[in-house]
C-alpha positions in Angstrom: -35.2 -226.7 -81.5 -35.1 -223.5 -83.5 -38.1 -222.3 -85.1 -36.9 -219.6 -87.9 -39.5 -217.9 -89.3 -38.9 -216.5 -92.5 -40.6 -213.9 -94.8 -40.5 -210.8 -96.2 -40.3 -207.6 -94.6 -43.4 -206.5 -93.0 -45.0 -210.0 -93.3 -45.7 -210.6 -89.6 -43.0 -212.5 -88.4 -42.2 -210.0 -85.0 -46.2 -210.2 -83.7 -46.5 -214.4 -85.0 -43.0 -214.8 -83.1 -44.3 -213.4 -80.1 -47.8 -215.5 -80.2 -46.0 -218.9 -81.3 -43.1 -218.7 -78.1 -46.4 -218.2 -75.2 -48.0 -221.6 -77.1 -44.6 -223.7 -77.1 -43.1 -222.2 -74.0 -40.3 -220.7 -75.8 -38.7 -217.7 -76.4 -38.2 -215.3 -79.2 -34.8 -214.5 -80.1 -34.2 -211.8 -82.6 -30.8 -212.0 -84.7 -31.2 -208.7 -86.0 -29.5 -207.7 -82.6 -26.1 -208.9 -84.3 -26.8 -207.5 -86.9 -27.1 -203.9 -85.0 -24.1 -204.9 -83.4 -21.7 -205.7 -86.2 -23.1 -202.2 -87.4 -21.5 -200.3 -84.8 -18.1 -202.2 -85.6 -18.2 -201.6 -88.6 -20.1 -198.1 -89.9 -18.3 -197.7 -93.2 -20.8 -201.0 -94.1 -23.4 -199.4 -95.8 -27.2 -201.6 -97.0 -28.0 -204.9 -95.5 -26.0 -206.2 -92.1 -26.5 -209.6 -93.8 -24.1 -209.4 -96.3 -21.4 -209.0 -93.7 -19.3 -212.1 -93.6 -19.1 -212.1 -89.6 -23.2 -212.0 -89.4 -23.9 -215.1 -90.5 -21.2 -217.0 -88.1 -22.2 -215.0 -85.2 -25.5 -215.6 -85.8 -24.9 -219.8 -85.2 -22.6 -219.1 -82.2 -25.2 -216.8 -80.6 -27.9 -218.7 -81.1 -26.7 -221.8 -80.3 -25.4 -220.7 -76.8 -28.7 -219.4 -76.1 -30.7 -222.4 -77.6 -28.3 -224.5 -75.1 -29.4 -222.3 -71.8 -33.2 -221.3 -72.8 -34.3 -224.3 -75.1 -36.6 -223.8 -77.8 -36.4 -220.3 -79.6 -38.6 -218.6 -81.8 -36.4 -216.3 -84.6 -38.3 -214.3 -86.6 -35.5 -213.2 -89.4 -35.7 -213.0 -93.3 -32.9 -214.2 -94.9 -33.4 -214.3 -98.7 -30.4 -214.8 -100.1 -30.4 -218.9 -100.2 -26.5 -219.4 -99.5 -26.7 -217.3 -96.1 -29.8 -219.3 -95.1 -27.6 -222.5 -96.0 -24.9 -221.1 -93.7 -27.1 -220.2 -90.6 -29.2 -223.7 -90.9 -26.2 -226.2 -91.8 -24.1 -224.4 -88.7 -26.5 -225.0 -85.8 -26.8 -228.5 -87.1 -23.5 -229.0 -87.0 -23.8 -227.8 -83.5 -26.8 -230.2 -83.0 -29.5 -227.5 -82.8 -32.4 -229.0 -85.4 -34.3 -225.5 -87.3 -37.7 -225.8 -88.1 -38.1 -223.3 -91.1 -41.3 -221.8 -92.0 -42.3 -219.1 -94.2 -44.9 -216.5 -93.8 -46.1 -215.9 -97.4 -48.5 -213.9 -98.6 -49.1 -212.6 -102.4 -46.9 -209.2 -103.7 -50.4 -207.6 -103.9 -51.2 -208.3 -100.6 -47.6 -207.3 -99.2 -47.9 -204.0 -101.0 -51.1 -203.5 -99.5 -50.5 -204.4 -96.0 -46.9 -202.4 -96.0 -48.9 -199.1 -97.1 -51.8 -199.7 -94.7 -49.1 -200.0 -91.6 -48.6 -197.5 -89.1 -44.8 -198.1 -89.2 -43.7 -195.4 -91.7 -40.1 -195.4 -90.9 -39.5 -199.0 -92.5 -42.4 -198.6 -95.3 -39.8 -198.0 -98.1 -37.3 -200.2 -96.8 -39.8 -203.2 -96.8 -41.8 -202.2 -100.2 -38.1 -202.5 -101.7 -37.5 -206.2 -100.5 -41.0 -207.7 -101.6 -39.6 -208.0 -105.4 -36.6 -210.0 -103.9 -38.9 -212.1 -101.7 -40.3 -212.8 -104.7 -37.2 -214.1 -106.3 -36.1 -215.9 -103.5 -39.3 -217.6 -103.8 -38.4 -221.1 -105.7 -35.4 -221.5 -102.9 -38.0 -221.1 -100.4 -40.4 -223.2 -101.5 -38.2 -226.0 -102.1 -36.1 -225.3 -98.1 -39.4 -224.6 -95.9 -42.8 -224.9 -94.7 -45.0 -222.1 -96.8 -47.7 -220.7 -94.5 -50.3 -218.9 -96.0 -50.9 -215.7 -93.6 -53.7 -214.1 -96.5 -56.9 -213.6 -94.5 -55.4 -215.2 -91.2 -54.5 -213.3 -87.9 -50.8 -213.7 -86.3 -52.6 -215.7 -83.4 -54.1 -218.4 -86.5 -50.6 -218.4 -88.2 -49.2 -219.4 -85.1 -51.3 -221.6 -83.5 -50.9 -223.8 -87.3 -47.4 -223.6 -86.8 -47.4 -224.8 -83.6 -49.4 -228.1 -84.5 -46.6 -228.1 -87.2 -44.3 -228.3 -84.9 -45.9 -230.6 -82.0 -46.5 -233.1 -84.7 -41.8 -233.6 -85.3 
């Protein structure tokens, strides 16, 4: 099983990905990594790694091999354009691999305020840009995954609810 966990930038997914893998026994698998790679083949590609055709096809093949050798994986990866998420999720079914999707959500406010309070100041304009079109992609969202509420909840409470989410397929 994958569990994708979705959200915007600077939502939590990295630090709930790494609590949620110790309580199933998975691992955490991070598909920015092909993202990085399809970078350095192809540098004239300026913005978002997403929007590369390849990424979304290397994304199924790579997690897919490793799904088939490590088992359950933990991917914490925002993908908010509703046709690329369509892509990634109807691939690894297709391959057999069932995704569990879940969204971290908390409120713009709360986003805003959290992004401004982190330490991490290299990727605070980059993730203040992307909570409007979290926003957007919101309805999609809604209608594809599992909302969790992360507003007034540590990464280790977030996970441990998603776990029982899980546990209870």
């Amino acid at each position: 099983m994958i569990v994708w966990l979705n959200g915007t930038f600077g939502a939590g997914k990295t630090t709930t990905a790494s609590e949620l893998a110790g309580l199933l026994g998975a691992r955490t698998f991070d598909t920015e990594f092909v993202g990085y790679l399809l970078r350095t083949a192809f540098p004239e590609h300026e913005g978002d790694f997403q929007h590369l055709p390849l990424w979304r096809p290397l994304v199924v093949e790579n997690t897919a091999r490793v799904h088939e050798h490590a088992g359950t994986l933990v991917i914490p990866q925002t993908v908010l354009v509703e046709a690329y998420a369509r892509e990634i999720f109807d691939g690894l079914a297709g391959r057999g691999v069932p995704v569990a999707h879940f969204v971290l959500h908390a409120e713009a406010a709360e986003l805003r305020r959290r992004i401004e309070e982190s330490a991490d100041t290299f990727a605070r304009q980059w993730r203040l840009d992307h909570v409007d079109r979290y926003g957007e992609a919101l309805p999609w969202l809604r209608r594809s995954a599992t909302l969790v509420s992360t507003e007034g909840k540590t990464p280790a409470e977030v996970a441990r609810g998603i776990a029982e989410r899980v546990r209870a397929r």
